[in-house]
C-alpha positions as CSV (number, residue, x, y, z in Angstrom):
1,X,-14.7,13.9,5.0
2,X,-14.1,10.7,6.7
3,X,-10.0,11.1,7.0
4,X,-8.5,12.1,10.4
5,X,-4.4,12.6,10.3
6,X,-2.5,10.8,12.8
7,X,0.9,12.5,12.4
8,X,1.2,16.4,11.8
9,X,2.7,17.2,8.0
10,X,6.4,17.3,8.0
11,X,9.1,17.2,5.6
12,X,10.3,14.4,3.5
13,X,13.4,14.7,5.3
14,X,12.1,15.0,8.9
15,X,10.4,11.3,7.8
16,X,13.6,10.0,7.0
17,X,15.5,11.0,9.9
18,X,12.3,9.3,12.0
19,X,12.9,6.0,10.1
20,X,16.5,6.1,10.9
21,X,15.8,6.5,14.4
22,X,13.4,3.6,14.4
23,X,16.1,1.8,12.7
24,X,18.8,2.4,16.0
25,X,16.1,1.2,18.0
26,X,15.0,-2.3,16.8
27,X,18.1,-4.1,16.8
28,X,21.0,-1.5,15.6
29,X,22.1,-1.2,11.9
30,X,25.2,-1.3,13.0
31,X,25.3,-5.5,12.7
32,X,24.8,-5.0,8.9
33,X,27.6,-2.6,8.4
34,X,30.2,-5.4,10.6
35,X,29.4,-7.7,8.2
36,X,29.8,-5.4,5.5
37,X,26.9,-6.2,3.8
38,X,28.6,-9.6,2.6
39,X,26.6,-12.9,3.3
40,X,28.3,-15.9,1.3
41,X,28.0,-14.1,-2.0
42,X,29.0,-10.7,-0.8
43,X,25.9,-9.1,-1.0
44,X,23.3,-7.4,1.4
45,X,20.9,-10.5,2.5
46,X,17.5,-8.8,3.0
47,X,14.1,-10.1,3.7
48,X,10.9,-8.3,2.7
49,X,7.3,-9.2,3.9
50,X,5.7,-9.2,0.6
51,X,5.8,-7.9,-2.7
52,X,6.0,-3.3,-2.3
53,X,8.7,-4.0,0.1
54,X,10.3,-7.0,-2.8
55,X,10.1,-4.1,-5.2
56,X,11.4,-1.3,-3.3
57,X,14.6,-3.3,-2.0
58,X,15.1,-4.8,-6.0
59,X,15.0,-0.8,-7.4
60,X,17.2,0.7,-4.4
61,X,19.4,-2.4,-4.5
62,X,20.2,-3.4,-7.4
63,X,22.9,-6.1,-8.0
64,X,24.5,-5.5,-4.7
65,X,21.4,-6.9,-2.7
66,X,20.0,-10.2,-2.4
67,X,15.8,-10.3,-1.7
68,X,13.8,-13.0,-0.3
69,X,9.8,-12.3,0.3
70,X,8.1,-13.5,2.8
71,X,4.8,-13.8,0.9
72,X,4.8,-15.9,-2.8
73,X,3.1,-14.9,-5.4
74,X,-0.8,-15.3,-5.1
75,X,-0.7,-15.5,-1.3
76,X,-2.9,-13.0,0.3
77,X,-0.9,-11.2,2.3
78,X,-2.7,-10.2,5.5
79,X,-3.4,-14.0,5.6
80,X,0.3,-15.0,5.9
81,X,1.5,-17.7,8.2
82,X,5.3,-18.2,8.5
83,X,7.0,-22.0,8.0
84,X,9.8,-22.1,10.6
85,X,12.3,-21.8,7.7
86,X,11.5,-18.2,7.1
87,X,11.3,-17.5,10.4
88,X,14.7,-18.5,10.8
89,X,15.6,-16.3,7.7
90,X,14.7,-13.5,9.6
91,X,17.2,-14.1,12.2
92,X,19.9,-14.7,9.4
93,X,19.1,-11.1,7.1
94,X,21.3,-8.5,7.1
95,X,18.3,-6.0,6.6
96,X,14.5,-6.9,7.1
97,X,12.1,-4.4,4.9
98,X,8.2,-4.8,6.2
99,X,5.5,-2.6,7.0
100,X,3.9,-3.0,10.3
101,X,0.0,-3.2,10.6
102,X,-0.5,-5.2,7.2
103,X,1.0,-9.0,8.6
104,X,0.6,-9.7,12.1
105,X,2.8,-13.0,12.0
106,X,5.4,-11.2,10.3
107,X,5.1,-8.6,12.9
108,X,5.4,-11.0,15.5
109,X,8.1,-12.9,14.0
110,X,10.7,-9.6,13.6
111,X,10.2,-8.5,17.0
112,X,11.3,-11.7,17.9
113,X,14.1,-11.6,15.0
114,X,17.8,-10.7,15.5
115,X,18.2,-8.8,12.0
116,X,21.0,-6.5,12.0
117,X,18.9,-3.4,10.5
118,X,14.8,-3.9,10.3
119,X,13.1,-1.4,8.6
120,X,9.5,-0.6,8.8
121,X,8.0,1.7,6.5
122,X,5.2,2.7,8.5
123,X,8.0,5.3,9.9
124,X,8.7,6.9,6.9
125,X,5.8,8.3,5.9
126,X,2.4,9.9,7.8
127,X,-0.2,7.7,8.3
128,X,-4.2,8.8,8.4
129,X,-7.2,6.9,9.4
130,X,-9.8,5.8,7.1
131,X,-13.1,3.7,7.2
132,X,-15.1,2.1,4.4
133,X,-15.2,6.0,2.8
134,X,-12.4,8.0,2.2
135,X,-13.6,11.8,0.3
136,X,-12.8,15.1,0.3
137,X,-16.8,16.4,0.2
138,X,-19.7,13.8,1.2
139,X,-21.5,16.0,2.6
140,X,-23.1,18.7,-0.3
141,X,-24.0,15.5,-1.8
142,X,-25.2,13.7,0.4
143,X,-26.8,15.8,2.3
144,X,-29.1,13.5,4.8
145,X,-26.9,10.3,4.5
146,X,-24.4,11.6,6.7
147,X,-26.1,9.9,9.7
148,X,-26.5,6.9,7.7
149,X,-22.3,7.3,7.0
150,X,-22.2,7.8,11.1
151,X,-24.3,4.6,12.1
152,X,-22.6,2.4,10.0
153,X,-19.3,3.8,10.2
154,X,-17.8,1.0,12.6
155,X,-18.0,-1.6,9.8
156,X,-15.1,0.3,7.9
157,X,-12.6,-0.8,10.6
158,X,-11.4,2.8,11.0
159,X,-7.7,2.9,12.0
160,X,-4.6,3.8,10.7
161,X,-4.6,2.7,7.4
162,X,-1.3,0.7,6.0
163,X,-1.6,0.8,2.5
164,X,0.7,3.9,1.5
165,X,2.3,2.0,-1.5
166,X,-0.4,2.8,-3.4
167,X,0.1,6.7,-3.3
168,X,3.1,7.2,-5.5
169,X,3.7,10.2,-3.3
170,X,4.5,8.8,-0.3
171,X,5.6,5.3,-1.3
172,X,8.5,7.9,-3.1
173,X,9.1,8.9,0.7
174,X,9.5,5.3,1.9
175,X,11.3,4.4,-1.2
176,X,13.9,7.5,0.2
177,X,14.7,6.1,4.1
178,X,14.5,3.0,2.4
179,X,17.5,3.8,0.4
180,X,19.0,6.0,3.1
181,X,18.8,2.8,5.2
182,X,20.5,0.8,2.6
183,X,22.9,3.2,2.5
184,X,24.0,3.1,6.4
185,X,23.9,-0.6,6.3
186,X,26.1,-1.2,3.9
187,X,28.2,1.8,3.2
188,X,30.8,0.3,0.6
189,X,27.9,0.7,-1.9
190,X,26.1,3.9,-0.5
191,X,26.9,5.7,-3.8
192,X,24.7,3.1,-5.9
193,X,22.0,3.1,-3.7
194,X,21.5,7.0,-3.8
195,X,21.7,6.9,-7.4
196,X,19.0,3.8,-7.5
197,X,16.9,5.5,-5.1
198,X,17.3,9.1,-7.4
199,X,16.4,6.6,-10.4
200,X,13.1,5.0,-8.3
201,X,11.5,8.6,-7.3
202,X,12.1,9.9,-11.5
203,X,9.8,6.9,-12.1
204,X,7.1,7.4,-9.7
205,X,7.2,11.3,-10.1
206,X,6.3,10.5,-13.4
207,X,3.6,8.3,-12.7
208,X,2.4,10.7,-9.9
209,X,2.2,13.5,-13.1
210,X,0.2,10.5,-15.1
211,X,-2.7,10.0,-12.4
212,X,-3.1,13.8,-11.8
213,X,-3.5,14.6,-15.5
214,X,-5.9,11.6,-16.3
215,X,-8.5,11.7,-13.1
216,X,-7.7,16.0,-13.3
217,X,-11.7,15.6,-15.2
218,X,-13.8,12.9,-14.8
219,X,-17.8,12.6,-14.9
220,X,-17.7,11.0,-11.2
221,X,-15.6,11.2,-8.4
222,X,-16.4,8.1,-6.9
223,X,-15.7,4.5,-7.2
224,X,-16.7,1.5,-5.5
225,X,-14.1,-1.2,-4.2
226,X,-14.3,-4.2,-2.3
227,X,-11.4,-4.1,-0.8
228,X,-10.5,-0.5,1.5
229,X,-7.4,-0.3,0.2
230,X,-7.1,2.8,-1.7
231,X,-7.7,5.9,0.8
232,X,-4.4,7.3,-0.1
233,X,-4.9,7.3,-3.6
234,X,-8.5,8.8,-3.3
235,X,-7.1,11.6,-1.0
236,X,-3.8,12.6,-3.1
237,X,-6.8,12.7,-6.3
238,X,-9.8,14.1,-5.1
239,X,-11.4,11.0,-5.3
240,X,-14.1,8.8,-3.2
241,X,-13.7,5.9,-2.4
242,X,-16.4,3.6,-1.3
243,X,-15.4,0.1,0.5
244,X,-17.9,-2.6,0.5
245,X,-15.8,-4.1,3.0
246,X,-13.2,-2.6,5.6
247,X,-9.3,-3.2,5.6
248,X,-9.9,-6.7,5.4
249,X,-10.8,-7.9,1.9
250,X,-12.4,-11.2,3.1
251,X,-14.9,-9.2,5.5
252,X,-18.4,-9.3,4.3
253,X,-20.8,-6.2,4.6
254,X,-24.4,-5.8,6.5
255,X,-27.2,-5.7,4.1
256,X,-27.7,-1.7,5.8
257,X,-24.1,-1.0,3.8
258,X,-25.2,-2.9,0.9
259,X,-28.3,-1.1,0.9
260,X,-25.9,2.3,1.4
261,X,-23.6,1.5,-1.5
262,X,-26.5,1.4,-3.9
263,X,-28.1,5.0,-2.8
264,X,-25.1,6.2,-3.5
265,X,-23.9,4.4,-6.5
266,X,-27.0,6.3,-8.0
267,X,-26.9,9.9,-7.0
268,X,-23.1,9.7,-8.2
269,X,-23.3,7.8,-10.9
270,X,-21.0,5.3,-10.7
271,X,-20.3,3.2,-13.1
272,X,-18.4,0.5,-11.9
273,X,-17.9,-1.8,-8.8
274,X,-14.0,-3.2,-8.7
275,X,-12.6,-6.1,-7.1
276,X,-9.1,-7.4,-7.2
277,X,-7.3,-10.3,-7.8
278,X,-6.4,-12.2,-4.6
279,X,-9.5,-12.4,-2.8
280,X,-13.4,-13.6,-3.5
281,X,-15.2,-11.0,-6.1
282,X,-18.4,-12.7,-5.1
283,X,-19.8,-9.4,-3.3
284,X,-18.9,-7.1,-6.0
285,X,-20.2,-9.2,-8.8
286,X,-23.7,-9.1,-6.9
287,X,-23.8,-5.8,-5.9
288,X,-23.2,-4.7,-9.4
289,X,-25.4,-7.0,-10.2
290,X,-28.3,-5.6,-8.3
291,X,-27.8,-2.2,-8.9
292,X,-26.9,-2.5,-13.1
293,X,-23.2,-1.6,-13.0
294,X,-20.2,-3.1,-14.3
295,X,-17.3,-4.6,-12.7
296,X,-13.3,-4.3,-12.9
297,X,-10.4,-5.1,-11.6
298,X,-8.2,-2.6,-9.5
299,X,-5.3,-4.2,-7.9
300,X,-4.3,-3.1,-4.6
301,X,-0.5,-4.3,-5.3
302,X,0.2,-7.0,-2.9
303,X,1.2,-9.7,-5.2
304,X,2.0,-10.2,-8.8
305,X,1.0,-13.0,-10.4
306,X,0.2,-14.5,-13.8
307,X,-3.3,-12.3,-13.5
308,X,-2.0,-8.7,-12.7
309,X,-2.2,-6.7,-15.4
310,X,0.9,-6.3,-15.7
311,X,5.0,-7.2,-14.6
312,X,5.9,-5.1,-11.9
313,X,4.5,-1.6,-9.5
314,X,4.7,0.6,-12.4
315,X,2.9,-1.1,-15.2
316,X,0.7,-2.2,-12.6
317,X,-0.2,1.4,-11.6
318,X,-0.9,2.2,-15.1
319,X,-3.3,-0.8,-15.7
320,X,-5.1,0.7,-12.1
321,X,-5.0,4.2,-13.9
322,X,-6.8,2.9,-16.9
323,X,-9.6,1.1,-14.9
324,X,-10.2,4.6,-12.8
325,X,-10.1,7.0,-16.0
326,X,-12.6,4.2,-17.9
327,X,-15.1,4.1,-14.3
328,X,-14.8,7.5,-13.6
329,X,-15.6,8.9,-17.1
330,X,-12.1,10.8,-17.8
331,X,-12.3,13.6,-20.3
């Protein structure tokens, strides 16, 4: 198992409080609440980095929020550079929702920012470290590989890893000091954000309960992706995933890992090799290519576009779900 936890398990509510705490400390929510959440249309002006953070703020908001994102549809996000425009917006918002560790010039810029509440979901949930693989038993497999897993283990960029949105789980704990933020910021509407945010973690308990039942029996455990970007969804599974490249999609593997990925694409039988729809799907196709698999798509969520398989988080999700159950051989 190639996971090692950062924070010690706590309580959905102990998370919460810690993100509340963060948000004293970078800047005071306090500026939101004078204003009253009113900018010129009387609604809470909030900025989001990009598009799970768009989607959080649009469910817990509602009609009483007004959200601008950062990153536009079909940017990749962890290549963002800000215009001076929406740096300036940052300085203007009465709340700022980002998650630190995906965007480091929206990092920069909010630390710099004089936002009345900022928000960063990093705080609301545990984070964990993983590399290129992320599994809850390598090694009865595997047997021998694991020194091969060791040597080449640096190419996975091990660290904490910033892509919780895509365990229902805990983006349902950000989504709850998201809307517990909300609330404190602009109390006049507190009531409507609880009952948003109640609304938000019915939907994704429900499509937690959807990925348990359909990967619950599968033919394989693991899948191959291009892009490192589902660890959390392997663990909360029992799944493995397999990275071809590290946190970064646009990284490009060493023939060694190349030669790795195709060991183990055949003593587990996998099936597929998926890439995703913001960056190159060059490596995939070739090592699918090479070792006689097919290829899919599974979207790591960090923009919608006219490609995503589908209009929003959820449906997206589902279209991910289908891809897995299809590759994994779901009974």
């Amino acid at each position: 198992m190639n996971v090692r936890r950062l924070i010690p398990t706590t309580a959905v509510a102990g998370a919460v409080a810690l993100g509340l705490v963060t948000l004293s400390a970078c800047g005071g929510s306090s500026d939101a609440a004078d204003k009253g959440g009113n900018g010129n249309d009387g609604k809470l002006d909030v900025v989001a980095s990009f598009y799970p953070m768009q989607f959080l703020a649009e469910q817990i908001g509602g009609k009483h929020v007004t959200v601008n994102t950062l990153t536009k549809p079909g940017v990749e996000p962890h290549d963002l550079e800000l215009k001076p425009k929406q740096i300036g917006e940052l300085g203007e918002a009465d709340v700022i929702l980002y998650l630190k560790g995906i965007q480091p010039a929206v990092d920069e810029a909010i630390a710099q920012s004089n936002a009345g509440t900022t928000i960063d979901a990093t705080t609301l949930t545990k984070l964990e470290e993983h590399g290129t693989e992320v599994g809850h038993d390598h090694g009865a497999e595997h047997g021998s590989e694991e020194a091969g897993h060791e040597e080449h283990a640096g190419e996975g960029e091990a660290g904490a890893d910033p892509h919780i949105w895509l365990d229902p789980v805990k983006y349902g704990e950000v989504a709850q000091g998201v809307g517990a933020a909300f609330e404190k910021a602009d109390p006049a509407h507190a009531a409507t954000y609880k009952a948003n945010t109640q609304a938000l973690m019915t939907k994704l308990a429900a499509l937690n309960s959807e990925f348990q039942t359909g990967l619950k029996n599968t033919s394989t455990k693991t899948f191959i992706t291009t892009h490192s970007a589902f660890g959390y969804l392997a663990e909360r599974y029992g799944l493995e995933q397999e990275g071809i490249s590290g946190m970064d999609p646009e990284s490009e593997p060493s023939p060694a890992r190349i030669k790795e990925l195709q060991d183990i694409a055949k003593k587990d039988k996998v099936t597929t090799v998926f890439f995703e729809t913001l960056a190159s799907d060059k490596t995939a196709k070739t090592l699918a290519s090479d070792t006689g698999l097919k290829t899919d798509v599974l979207d790591p969520l960090e923009g919608i576009t006219d490609r995503s398989k589908g209009d929003d988080y959820i449906e997206v999700m589902q279209s991910n779900l289908a891809a897995l159950k299809k590759a994994l051989g779901a009974k």
